[in-house]
C-alpha positions in Angstrom: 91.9 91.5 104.7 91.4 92.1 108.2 88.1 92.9 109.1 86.8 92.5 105.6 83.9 90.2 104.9 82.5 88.7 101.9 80.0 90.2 100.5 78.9 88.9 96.8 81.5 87.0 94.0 82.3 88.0 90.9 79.8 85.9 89.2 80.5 84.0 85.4 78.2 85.6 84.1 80.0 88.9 84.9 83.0 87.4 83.8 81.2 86.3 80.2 79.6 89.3 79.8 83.0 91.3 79.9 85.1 89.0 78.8 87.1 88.8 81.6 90.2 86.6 81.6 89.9 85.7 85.6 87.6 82.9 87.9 84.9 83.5 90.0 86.0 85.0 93.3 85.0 86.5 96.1 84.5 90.0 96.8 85.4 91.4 100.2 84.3 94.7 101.7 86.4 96.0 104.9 86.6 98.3 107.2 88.7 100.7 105.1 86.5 100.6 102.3 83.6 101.7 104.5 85.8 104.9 105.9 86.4 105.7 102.0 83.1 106.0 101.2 82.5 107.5 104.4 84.5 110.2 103.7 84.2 111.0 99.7 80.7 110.1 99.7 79.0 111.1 102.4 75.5 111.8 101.4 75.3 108.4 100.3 77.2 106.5 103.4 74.4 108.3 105.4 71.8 107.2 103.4 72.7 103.3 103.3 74.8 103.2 106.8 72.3 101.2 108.2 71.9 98.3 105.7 75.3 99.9 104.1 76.4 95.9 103.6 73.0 94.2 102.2 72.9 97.4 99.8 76.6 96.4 98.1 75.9 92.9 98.1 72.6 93.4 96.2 74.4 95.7 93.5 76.9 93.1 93.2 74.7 90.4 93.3 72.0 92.0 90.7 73.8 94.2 88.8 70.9 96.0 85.6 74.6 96.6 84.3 78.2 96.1 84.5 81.7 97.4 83.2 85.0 97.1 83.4 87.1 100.3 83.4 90.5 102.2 84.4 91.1 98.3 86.1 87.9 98.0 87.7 85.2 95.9 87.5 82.0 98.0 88.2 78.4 97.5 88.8 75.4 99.3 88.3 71.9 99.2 89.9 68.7 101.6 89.5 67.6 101.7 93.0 64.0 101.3 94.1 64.0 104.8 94.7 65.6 105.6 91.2 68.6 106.3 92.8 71.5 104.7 90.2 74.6 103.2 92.3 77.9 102.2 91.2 79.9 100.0 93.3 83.9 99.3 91.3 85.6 96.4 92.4 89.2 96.4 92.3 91.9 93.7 92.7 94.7 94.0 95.5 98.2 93.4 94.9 97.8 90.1 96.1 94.9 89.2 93.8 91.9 89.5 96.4 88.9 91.3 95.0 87.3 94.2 97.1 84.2 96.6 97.1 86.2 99.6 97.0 83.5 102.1 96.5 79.9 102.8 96.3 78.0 106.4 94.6 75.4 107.5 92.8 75.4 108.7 89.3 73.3 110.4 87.2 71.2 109.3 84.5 73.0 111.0 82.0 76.0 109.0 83.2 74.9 106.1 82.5 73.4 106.9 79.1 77.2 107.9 78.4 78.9 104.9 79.3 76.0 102.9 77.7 76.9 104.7 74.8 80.5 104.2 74.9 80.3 100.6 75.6 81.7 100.7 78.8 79.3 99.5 80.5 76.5 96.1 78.9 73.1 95.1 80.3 72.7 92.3 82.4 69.8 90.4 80.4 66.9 90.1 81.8 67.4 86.2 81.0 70.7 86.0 83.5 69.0 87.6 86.4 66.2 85.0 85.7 68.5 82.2 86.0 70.3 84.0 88.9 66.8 84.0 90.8 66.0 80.8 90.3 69.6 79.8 91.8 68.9 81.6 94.7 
């Protein structure tokens, strides 16, 4: 957890929507997660680097969709751009939750995993509320 900082939590709503059996919690980012997209995803750590943390915490604060897959709890958000990011969240040994990842996908992707269920729609209803939270 060093240098690892808290960037959104794992909201209820995220948790009802998937039917997850946890609590909201907090969901770090840290300096290793950072390198890893660094290195695997470089077209897209140069694209964000400078606002690299408000970009996660946006996906993961406003998700248009979210899954949970292979162990990890993952978000989706069409960019203003169009661009469609996925950030997964995964769970440490010790239970703490961190951004592990962020990439693009296509559109056919997502029409995939829409289709498979994997991943739902955040209702436009539960980002209302979330905005009016805010």
């Amino acid at each position: 957890m060093k240098n690892s900082t808290a960037v959104a939590n794992i909201s209820s709503d995220v948790i009802n929507i998937l039917g997850l059996g946890i609590i909201s919690a907090p969901i770090l980012f840290g300096q290793s997660n950072r390198e890893h997209i660094e290195k695997n995803h470089p077209a897209t750590f140069a694209k964000y680097s400078r606002i690299f943390d408000s970009v996660i915490s946006s996906v993961l604060k406003n998700p248009d969709y979210v899954g949970n897959r292979d162990g990890a709890i993952e978000y989706v958000k069409i960019m203003p751009d169009g661009e469609i990011l996925k950030v997964a969240v995964r769970s440490s040994k010790n239970g703490v939750y961190f951004a592990r990842t962020m990439y693009p996908i296509q559109q056919e992707e997502l029409d995939r995993f829409l289709s498979k269920n994997t991943l739902k729609k955040v209702s436009v209803l539960t980002k209302q509320v979330k905005q009016v939270k805010i």
